[in-house]
N, C-alpha and C positions, 0 to 999 in steps of 0.2 A: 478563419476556419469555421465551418458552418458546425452544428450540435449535431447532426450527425457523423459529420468526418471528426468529431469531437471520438465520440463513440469508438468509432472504428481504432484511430489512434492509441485509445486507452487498450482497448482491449488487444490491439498486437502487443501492446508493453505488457499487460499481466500475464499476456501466455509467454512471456520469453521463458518463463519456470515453473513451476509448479509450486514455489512458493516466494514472496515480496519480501524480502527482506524489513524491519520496523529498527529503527534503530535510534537511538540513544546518543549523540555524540557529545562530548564534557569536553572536551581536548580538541582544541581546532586539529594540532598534529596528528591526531589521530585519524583524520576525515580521511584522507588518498590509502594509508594502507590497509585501513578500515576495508572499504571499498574496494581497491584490490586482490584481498582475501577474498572477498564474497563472489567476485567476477571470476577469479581463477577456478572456484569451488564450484561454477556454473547458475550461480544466481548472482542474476543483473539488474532487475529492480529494486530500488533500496528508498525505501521509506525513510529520508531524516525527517525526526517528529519536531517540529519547534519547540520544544520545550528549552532549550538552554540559550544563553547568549549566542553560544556561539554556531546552531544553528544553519541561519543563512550562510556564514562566511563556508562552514562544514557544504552547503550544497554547492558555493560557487568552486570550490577547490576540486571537488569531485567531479563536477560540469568538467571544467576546465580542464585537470587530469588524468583523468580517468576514462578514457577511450571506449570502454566497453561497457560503463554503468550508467544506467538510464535512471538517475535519481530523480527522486522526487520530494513533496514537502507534505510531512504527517502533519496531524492536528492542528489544520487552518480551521482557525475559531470565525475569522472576521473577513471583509472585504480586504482589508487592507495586507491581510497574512495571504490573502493571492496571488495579489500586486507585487510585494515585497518578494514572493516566492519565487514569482514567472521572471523577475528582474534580476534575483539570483541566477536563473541557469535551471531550474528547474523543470522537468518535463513532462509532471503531473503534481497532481493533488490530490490530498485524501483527509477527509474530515471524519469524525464522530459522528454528527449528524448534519442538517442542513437548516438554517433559517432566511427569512427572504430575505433579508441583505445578501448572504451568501448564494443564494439562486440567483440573482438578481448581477451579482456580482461575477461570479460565472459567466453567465450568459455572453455579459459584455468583455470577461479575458478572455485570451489567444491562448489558454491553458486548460488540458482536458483535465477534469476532477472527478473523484469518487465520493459521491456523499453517502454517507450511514442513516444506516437504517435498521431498525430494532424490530417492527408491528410491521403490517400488511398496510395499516393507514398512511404509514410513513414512506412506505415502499410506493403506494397507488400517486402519493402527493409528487414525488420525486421523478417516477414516469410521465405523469402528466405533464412533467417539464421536460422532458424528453432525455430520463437518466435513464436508462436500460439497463445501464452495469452499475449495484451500488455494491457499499460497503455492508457486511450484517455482522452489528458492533452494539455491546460484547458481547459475542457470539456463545459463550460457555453460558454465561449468566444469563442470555436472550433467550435461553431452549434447546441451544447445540442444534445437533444435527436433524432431529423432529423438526425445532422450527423449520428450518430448511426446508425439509421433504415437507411438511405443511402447506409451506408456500409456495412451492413448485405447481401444484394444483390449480389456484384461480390465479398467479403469477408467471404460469408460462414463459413470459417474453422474457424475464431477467434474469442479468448473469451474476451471479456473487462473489466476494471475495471475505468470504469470514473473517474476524481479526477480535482476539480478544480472549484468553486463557487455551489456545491452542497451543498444543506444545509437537513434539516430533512422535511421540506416541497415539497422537489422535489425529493429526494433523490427516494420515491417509483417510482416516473414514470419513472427513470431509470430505476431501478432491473423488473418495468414489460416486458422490451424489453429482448428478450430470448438471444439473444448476449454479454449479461452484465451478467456477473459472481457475482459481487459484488460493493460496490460505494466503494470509500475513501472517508471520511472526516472529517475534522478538528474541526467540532461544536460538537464533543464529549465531545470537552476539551478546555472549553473559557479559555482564558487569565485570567480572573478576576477570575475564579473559583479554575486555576490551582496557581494563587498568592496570591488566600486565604486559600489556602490549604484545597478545598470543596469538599472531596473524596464523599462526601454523593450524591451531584447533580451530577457530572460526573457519579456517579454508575447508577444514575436514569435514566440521558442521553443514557446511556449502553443500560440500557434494554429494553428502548422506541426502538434504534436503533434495538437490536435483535429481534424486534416484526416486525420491519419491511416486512419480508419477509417472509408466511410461517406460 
């Protein structure tokens, strides 16, 4: 797949909602009805962040049964967390930021990715390489929504997807800047809801979110 059908790719998956799902998984068991909820509530991209073991096995369970969730893998640090990710079943990627191993690394997987981006420098480095949709992480701490509207000016061409102290409160006055594609976030799927196994409020969370936009 060439970097720009890269592109296009990524960005029918971020518009499947108006917001990505970021999520947490501790509990392999947890992965399908995890994702279930989320897909029922009308949010279908689902960010598993690598952060835990169990991770990858959480992407390939949800690949595999979960019919209508188009997951992906957060917090790919390194070349080898893409490889590992695209092997799992995953159908995108999404980093914090980007280093030339990871550009590099990219380039050469069959896996569209979103890299972060904080400054306009890091934003100009990332187009150069032919990213037009990144990540702007962490987006509360980075400037909010000014930075944003900031960079819309001498960055026209990109599309964003904020991720990082957005909650369901702010969440809209992001998606109304026309430069944001979509938010990420993580209050889809409290701690306490996903350790009480509360597929019912997460769905609910879902669909509040899917009303968000539209």
């Amino acid at each position: 797949m060439s970097g720009r059908h890269h592109q296009q790719a990524l960005e029918a998956m971020l518009r499947l909602a108006p917001v990505v799902a970021v999520v947490v998984i501790e509990r392999l068991a947890d992965a399908v009805p995890l994702a279930r909820a989320l897909c029922a509530g009308g949010i279908r991209a689902i960010e598993v962040t690598l952060r835990t073991p169990v991770a990858l096995a959480a992407i390939r369970a949800i690949a595999g049964e979960v019919e209508d969730a188009c997951v992906g893998a957060g917090t790919v640090l390194r070349a080898a967390d893409l490889q590992a990710a695209h092997a799992a079943g995953a159908r995108f990627a999404v980093s914090p930021g980007s280093t030339p191993a990871l550009l590099a690394a990219a380039h050469d997987c069959d896996l569209p990715w979103l890299p972060g981006a904080a400054s306009a420098s890091e934003a100009m480095v990332l187009f150069e390489h032919g990213h037009r949709l990144q990540k702007f992480f962490p987006a509360a701490a980075a400037g909010g929504i000014a930075q944003l509207r900031a960079l819309a000016g001498p960055l026209p061409q990109l599309g964003w997807c904020p991720t990082g102290g957005i909650d369901a409160a702010s969440a809209a006055d992001y998606l109304a800047l026309p430069n944001v594609i979509c938010v990420g976030g993580s209050w889809l799927t409290p701690a306490a809801a996903v350790a009480a196994a509360d597929w019912s409020h997460i769905g609910q969370l879902a669909r509040a979110a899917a009303r968000l936009r539209g």
